[in-house]
KOLLOBA-608696 format. One record per residue (C-alpha): chain; y, z, x; residue in one letter. Coordinates in pm, 1 decimal. Each point is the difference from the previous one (the first is absolute). Last residue first. Layout:
N
A	Y	Z	X	A $
...
% end
This chain:
486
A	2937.3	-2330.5	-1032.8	X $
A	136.2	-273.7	237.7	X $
A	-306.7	-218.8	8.0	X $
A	-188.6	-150.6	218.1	X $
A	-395.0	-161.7	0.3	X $
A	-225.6	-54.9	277.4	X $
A	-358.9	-216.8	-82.3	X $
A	236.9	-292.8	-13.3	X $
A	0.9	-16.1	389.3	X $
A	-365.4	-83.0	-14.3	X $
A	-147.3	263.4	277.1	X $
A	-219.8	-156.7	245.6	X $
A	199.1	-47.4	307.6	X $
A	117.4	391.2	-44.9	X $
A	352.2	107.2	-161.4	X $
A	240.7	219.5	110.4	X $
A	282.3	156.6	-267.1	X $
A	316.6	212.3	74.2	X $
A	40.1	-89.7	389.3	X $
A	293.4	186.2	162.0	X $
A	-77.9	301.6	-270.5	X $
A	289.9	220.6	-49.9	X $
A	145.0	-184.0	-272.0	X $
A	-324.4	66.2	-220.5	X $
A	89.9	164.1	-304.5	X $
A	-248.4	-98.9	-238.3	X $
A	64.9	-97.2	-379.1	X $
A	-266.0	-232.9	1.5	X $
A	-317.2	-106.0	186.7	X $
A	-294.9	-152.1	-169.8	X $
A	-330.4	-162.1	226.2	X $
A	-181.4	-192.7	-240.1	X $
A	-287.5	-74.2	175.2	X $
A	-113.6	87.5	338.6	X $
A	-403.0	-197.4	14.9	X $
A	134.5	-240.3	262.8	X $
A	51.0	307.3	299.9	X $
A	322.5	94.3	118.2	X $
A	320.9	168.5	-143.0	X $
A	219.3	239.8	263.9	X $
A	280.2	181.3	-216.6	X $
A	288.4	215.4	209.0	X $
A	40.0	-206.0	330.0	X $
A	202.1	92.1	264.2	X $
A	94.2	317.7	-103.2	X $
A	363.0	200.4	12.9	X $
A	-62.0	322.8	-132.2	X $
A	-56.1	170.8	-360.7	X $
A	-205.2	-259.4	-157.9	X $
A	56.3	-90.5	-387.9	X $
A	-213.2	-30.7	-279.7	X $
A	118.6	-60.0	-353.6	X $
A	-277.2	-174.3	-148.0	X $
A	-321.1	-160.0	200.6	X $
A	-255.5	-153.3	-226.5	X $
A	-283.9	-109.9	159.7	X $
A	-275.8	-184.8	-277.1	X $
A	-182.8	-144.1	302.1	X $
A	-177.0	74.6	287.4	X $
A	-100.5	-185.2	287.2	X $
A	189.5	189.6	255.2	X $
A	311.5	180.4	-44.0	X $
A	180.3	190.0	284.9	X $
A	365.5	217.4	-80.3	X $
A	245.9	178.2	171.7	X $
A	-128.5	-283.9	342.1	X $
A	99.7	87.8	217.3	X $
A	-58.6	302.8	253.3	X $
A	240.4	330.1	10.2	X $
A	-117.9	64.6	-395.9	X $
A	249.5	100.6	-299.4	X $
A	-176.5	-72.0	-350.8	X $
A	223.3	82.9	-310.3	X $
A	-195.5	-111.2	-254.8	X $
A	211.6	-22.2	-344.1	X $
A	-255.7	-109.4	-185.2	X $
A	-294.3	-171.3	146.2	X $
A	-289.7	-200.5	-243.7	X $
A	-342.6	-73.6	93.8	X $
A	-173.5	-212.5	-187.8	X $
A	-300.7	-123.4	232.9	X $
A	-43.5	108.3	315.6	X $
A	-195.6	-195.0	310.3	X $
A	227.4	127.3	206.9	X $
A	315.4	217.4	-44.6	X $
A	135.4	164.0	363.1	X $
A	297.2	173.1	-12.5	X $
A	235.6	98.1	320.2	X $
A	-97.6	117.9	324.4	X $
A	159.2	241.2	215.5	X $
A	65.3	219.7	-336.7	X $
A	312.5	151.9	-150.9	X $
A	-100.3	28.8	-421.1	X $
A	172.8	-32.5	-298.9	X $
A	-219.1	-38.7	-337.4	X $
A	205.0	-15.8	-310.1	X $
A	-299.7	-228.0	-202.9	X $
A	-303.6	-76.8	100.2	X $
A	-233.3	-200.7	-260.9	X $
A	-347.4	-146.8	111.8	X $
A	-216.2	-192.6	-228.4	X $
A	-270.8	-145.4	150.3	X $
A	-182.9	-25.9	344.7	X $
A	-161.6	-320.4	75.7	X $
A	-402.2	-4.8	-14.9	X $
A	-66.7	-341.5	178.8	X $
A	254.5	15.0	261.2	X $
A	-69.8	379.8	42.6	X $
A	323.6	233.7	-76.9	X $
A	263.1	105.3	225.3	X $
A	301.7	219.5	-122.1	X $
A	151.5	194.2	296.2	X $
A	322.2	132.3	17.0	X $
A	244.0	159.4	223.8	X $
A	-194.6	34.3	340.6	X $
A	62.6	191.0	265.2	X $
A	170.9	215.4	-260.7	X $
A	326.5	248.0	87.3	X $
A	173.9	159.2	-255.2	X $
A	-146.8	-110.4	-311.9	X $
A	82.4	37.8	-373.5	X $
A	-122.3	-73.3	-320.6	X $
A	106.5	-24.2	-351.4	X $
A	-271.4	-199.4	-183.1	X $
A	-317.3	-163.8	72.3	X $
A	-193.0	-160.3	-287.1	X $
A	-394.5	-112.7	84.3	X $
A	-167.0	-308.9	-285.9	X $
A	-284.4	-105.6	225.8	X $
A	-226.2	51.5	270.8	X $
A	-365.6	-175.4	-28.6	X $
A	-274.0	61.6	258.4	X $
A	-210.1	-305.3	136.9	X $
A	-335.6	-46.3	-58.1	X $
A	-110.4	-118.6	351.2	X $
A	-326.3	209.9	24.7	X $
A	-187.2	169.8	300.3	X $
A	346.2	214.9	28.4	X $
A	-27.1	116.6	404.6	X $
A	-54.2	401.3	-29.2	X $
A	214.2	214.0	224.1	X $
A	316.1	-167.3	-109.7	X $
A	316.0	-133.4	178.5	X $
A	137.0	-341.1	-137.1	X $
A	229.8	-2.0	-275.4	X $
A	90.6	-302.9	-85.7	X $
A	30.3	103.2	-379.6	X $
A	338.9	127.3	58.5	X $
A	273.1	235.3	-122.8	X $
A	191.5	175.9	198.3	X $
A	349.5	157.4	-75.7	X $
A	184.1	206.9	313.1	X $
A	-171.9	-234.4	263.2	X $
A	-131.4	184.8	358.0	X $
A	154.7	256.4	172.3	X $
A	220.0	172.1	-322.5	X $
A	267.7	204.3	78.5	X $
A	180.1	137.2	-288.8	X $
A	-128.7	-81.3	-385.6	X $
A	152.8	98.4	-293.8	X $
A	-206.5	-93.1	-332.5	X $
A	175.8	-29.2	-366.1	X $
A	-276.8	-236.6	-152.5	X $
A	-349.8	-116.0	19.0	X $
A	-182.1	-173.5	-273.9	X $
A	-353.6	-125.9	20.1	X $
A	-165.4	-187.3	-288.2	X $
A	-304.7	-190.2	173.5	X $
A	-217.0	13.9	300.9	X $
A	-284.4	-187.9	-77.5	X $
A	-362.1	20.9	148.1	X $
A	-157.9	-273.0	271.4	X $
A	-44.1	176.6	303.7	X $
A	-178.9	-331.0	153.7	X $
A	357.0	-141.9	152.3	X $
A	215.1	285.6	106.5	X $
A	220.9	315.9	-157.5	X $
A	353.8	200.6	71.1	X $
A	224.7	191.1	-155.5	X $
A	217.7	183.7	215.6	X $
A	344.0	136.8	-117.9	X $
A	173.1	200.1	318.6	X $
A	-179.1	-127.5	267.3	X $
A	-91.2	147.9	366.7	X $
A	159.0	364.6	-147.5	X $
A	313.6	174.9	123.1	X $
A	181.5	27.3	-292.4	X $
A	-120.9	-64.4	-340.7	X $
A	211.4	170.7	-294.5	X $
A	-143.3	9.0	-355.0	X $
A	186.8	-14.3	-333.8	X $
A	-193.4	-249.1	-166.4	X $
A	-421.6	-131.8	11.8	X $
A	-131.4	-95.1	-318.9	X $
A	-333.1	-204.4	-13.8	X $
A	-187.2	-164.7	-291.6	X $
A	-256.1	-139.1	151.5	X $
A	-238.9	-70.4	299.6	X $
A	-335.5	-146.0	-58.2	X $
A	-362.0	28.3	98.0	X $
A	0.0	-184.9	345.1	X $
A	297.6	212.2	96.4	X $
A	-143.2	103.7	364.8	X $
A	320.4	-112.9	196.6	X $
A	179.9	138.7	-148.8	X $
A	319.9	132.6	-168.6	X $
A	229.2	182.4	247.9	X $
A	278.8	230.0	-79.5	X $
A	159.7	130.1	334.4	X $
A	-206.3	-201.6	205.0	X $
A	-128.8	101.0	378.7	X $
A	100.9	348.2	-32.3	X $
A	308.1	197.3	150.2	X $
A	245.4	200.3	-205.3	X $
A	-48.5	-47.6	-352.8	X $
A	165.6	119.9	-291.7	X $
A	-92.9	-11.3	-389.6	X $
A	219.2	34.0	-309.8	X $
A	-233.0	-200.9	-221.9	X $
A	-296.8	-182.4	38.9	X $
A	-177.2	-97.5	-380.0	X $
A	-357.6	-107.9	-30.0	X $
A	-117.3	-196.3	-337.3	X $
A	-271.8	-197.5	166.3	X $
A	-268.4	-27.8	297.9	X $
A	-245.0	-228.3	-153.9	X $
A	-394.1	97.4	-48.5	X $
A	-187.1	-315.9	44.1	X $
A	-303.7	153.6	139.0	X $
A	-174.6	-280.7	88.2	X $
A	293.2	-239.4	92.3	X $
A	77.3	295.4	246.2	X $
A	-331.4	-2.4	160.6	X $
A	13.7	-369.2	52.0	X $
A	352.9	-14.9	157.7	X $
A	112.2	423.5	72.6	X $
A	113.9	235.4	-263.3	X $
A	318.6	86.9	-197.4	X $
A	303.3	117.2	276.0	X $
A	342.6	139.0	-39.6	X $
A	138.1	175.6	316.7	X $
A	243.0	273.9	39.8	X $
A	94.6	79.9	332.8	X $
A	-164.5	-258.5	238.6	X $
A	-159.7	57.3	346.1	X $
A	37.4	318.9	187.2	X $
A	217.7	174.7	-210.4	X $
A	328.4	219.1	-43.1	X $
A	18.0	-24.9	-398.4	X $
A	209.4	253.9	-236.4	X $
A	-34.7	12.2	-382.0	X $
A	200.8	43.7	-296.9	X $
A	-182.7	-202.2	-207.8	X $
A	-347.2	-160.1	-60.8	X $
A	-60.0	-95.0	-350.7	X $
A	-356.2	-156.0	-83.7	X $
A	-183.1	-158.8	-317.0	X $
A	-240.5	-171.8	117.2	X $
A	-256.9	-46.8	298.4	X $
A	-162.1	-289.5	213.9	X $
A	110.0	189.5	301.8	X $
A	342.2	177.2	58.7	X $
A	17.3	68.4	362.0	X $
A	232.1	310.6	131.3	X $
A	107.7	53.5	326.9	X $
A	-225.7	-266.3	205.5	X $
A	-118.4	167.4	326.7	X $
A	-170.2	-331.7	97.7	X $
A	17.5	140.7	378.4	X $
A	151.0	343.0	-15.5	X $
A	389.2	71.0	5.6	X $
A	-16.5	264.4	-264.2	X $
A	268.7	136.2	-227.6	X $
A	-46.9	-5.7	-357.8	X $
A	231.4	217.7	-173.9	X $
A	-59.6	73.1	-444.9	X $
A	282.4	30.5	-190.4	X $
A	-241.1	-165.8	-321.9	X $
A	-277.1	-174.0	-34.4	X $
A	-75.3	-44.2	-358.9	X $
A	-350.1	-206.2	-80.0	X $
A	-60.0	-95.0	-364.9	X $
A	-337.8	-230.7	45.1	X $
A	-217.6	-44.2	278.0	X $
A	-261.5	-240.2	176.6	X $
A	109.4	84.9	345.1	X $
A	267.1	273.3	83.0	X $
A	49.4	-26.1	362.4	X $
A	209.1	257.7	180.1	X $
A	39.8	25.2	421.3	X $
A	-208.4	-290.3	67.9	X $
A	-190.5	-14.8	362.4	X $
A	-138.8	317.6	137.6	X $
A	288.7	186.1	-135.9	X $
A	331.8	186.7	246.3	X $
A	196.7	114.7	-218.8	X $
A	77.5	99.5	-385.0	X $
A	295.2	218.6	-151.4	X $
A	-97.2	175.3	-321.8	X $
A	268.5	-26.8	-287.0	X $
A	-153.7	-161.3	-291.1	X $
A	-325.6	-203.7	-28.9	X $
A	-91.4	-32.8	-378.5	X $
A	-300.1	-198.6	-122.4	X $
A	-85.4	-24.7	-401.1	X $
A	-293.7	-245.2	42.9	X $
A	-256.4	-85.2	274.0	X $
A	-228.9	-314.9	24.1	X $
A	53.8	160.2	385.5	X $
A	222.1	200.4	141.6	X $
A	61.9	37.0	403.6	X $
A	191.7	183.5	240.4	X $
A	-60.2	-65.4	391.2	X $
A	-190.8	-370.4	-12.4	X $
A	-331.0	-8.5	162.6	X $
A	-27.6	-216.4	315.5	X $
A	-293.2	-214.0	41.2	X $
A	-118.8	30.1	358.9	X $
A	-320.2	-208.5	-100.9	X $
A	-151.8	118.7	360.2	X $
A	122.0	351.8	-120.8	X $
A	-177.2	19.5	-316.6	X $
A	117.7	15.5	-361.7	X $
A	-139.1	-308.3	-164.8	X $
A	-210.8	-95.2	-259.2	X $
A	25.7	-357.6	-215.0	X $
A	-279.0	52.9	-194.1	X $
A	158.7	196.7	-308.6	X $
A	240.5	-302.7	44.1	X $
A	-272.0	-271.3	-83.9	X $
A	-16.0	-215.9	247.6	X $
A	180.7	-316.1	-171.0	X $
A	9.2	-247.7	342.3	X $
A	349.2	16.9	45.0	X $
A	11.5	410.5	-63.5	X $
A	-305.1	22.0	240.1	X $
A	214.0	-238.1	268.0	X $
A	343.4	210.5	-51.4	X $
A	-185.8	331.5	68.6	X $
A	-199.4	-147.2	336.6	X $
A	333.7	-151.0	107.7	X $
A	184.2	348.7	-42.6	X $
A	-257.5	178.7	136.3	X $
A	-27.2	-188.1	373.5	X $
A	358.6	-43.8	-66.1	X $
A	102.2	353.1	34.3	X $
A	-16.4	50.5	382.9	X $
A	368.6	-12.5	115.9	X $
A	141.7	172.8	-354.7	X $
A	-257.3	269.4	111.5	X $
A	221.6	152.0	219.2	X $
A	209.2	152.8	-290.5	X $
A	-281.1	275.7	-103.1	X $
A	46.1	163.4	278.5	X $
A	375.1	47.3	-82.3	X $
A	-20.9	73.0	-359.7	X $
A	53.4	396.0	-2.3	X $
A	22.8	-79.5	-362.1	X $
A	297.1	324.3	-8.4	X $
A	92.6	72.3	-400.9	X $
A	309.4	185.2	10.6	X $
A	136.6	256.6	-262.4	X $
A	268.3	-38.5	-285.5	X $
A	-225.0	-43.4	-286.4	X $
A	-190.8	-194.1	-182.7	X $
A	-300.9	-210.1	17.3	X $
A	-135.8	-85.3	-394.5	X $
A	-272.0	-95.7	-259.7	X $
A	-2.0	-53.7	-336.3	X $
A	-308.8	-229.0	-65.9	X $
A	-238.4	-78.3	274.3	X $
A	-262.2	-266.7	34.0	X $
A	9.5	27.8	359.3	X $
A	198.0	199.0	251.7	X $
A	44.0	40.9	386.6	X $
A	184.5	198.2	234.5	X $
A	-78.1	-87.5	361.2	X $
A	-157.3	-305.8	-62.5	X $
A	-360.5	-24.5	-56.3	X $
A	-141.0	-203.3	281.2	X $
A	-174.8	-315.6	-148.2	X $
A	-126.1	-190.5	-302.3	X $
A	121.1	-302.4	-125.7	X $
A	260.2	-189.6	-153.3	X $
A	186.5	-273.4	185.9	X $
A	390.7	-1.1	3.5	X $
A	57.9	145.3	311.2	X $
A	-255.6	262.4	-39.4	X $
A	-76.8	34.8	-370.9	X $
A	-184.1	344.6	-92.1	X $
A	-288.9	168.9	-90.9	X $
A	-107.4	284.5	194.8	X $
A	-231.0	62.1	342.6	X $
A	-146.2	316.0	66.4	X $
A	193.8	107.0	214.0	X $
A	382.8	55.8	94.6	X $
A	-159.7	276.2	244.9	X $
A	-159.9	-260.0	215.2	X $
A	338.0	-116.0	129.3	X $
A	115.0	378.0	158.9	X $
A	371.4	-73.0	6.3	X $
A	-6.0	345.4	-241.3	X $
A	305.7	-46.2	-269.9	X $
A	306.3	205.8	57.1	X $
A	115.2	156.6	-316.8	X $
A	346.0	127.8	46.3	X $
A	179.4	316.5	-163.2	X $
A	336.4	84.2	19.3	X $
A	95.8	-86.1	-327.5	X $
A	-290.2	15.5	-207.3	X $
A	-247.9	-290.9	-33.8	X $
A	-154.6	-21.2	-360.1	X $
A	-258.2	-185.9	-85.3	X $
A	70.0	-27.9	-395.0	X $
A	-406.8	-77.0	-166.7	X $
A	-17.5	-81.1	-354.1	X $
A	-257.0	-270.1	100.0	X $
A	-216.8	62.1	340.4	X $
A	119.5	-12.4	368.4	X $
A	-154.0	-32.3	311.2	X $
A	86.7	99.4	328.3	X $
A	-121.8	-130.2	300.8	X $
A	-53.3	238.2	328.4	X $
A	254.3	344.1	55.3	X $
A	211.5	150.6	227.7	X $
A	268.7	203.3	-195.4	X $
A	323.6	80.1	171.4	X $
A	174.3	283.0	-161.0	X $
A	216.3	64.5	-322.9	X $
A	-181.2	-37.3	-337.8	X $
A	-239.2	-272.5	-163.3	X $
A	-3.9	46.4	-335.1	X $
A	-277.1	-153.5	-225.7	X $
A	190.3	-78.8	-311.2	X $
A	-138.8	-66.2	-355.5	X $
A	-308.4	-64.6	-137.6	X $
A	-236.4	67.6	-325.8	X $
A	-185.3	298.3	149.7	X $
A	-230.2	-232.4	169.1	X $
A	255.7	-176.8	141.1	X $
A	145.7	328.0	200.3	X $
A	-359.8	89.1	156.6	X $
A	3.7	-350.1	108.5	X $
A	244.1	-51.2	180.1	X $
A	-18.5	356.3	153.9	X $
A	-369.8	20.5	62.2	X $
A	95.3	-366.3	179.3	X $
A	328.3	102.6	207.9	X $
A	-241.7	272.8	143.7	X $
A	-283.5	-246.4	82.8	X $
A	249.4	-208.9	198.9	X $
A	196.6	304.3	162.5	X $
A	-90.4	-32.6	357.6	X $
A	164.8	301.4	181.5	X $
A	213.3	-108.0	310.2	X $
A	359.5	-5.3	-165.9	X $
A	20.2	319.6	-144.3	X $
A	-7.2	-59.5	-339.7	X $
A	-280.4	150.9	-94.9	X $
A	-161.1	-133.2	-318.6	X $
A	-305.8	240.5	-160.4	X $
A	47.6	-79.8	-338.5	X $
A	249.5	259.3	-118.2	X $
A	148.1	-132.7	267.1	X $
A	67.3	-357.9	-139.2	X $
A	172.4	154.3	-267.4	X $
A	-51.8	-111.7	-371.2	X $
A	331.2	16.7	-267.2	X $
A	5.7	-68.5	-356.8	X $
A	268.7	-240.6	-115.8	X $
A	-232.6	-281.1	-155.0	X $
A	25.3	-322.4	129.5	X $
A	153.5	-302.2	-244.3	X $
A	67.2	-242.6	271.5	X $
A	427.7	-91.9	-13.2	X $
A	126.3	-254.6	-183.5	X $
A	30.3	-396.1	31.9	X $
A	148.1	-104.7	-292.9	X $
A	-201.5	-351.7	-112.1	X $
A	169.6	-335.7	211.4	X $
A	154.9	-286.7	-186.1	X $
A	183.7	-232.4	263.0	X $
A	350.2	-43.9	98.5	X $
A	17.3	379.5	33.2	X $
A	372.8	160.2	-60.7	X $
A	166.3	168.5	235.3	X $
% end
């Protein structure tokens, strides 16, 4: 399918074939031997002689953080699973990272990178995070979290802004490249992380590719593309504790600072099974989001199905989105999200730039079952912009919701909800609604309110079914409507 964007060929890390096994280096994979210094002669006994794979065969291997260098395939045989100690002072020293949008130093993740070219985690094996101790922090994290947000408010420098203790309770991510280029994931299946399953932050050319991620951990996100280019993800499988795949690009101040945008990432042929958002973009996006492809997925099972979501004081635009060809089953909260009211956060915004959505085009979707149908709401004084959705049929309790949007255009909706109204606008104008229809007999199909709807455009819609085709609110001029039969 062709890319509605320009995007360079994103091929596979350049890694020399030789081979390096981890038992040459003293690994023993019986599942109570630490392996961390093993893992290491191997790493970097293969880099030295100009990379290639560091094989990781059959057993259980026990080990601490592993690091990687350029030219470097980790490779996790079939049959083989790396569970990761629980131990927390074993992910120290401290490395650089961004922890919920904020960079810093803390915990090394589980396997880490920086500054790497060619790099890779293949295989058909398991990688175990062992994650559960490390989920209880969730409960005790704001002490850290506050003290992070308030040194990136007040301009600490970052080499300053240390972490990695357990009265912080900063949660390193599982798998995570940084300012890294040439990444390939392929194959592995992933459980059970501290907090993030696979973050690549600050990267360029990133393939992930049939790889499982099945963990029901608190902020378990699958996989969360951060302030990094260039990215194809397909063929993958999500069973997660929060959302699947997640596009993200920094936090308020600290994100302004680094304005590195998330761009140029392509979704395709993905499948989820339970996760808070099927494709979610936010709420850290202070440093842009564009140029996103997401087709050929199926959601079923998740909270929402396509979640993008931001508040007042994240400032940042989200910009050039397309999403087509998605099948979605039973959805518990809205199938299609997208919202600047967003209201849960860790860190309250100490700003009120708003963020800016605009110029999104849906296409060929289908729900089953949707609490919600739609949600468009932007902020009253940063409306959202540009919104096209066309052949998108969904069964929902609740119909659509467009609020505070500007430019939005429906073709051939087919919206079926149990509760009137199809269709709710509020203060928004530009609405053009073209060949709709609802399946069932509703009482109302289009509510109006608020003084700021404006040139509200219906035509060629079949609408027998409705008892009540058109509502309007006290405020809305009755001129602000307009008919016509094509």
């Amino acid at each position: 399918m062709k890319i509605p964007f320009t995007i360079p060929a994103i091929k596979r890390p350049a890694i020399a074939k030789r081979t390096i096994d981890v038992r040459d280096y003293g690994a023993v994979g019986d599942g109570r031997t630490v392996n961390t210094k093993a893992f290491a002669k191997a790493i970097a006994a293969c880099a030295a002689k100009g990379g290639g794979r560091v094989l990781v065969p059959e057993g259980i291997w026990l080990t601490g953080p592993i690091h990687l260098k350029s030219k470097i395939d980790l490779h996790v045989s079939k049959g083989a699973e790396l569970r990761f100690s629980d131990k927390f002072s074993d992910y120290l020293p401290v490395v650089f990272t961004r922890w919920e949008g904020l960079e810093c130093y803390n915990y090394s993740p589980l396997i880490y990178a920086r500054d790497c070219e060619n790099i890779a985690i293949t295989g058909a094996g398991t990688l175990n995070g062992q994650g559960q101790k490390w989920w209880a922090w969730k409960k005790k994290q704001k002490h850290g979290a506050v003290r992070l947000y308030k040194m990136a408010c007040d301009g600490a420098a970052v080499k300053k802004r240390v972490f990695g203790t357990t009265r912080d309770a900063l949660r390193p991510t599982f798998i995570e490249a940084v300012n890294c280029k040439n990444v390939l994931v392929e194959g592995i299946t992933i459980g059970s992380g501290p907090m993030w399953t696979l973050h690549p932050l600050y990267c360029e050319n990133v393939l992930v590719r049939n790889v499982s991620i099945i963990t029901r951990g608190v902020n378990n996100d699958g996989l969360v593309i951060d302030s990094t280019r260039n990215v194809l993800i397909e063929d993958c499988f999500f069973d997660t504790g929060d959302d699947c795949v997640v596009l993200k690009s920094g936090l308020n101040e600290d994100g302004w600072r680094v304005g590195k945008p998330t761009e140029k990432v392509v979704v395709r042929n993905c499948r989820t099974k339970e996760g808070h958002g099927g494709i979610t973009i936010g709420s850290e996006m202070s440093g842009d989001v564009r140029d996103i492809f997401v087709h050929d997925c199926e959601f079923n099972g998740t909270s929402n199905g396509i979640r993008v979501k931001s508040m007042r004081g994240r400032g940042g635009v989200i910009e050039n989105v397309w999403v087509q060809n998605i099948k979605m089953g039973r959805i518990s909260r809205a199938a299609l999200t997208f919202s600047t009211f967003y209201g849960m956060s860790t860190l309250v915004p100490s700003t009120k730039i708003p963020p800016v959505f605009r110029s999104f085009h849906l296409k060929n979707i289908t729900c089953e079952y949707a609490s919600r149908a739609v949600k468009i709401i932007g902020l009253p004084e940063q409306p959202l912009e540009n919104f096209t959705l066309e052949n998108i049929d969904i069964n929902s309790r609740w119909g659509m919701e467009c609020i505070n949007s500007n430019g939005v255009k429906l073709t051939g909706v087919k919206i079926s909800p149990i509760k009137a109204p199809v269709m709710f606008v509020k203060n928004s104008r530009d609405v053009t609604i073209k060949k709709a229809s609802c399946k069932d007999k509703v009482d109302i199909f289009l509510k109006i309110e608020g003084r700021k709807s404006k040139n509200i455009r219906l035509s060629g819609n079949n609408l027998a079914k409705a008892k009540n085709k058109i509502v309007l609110g006290k405020t809305v001029e009755p001129d602000s409507v307009k008919k016509t039969a094509k």
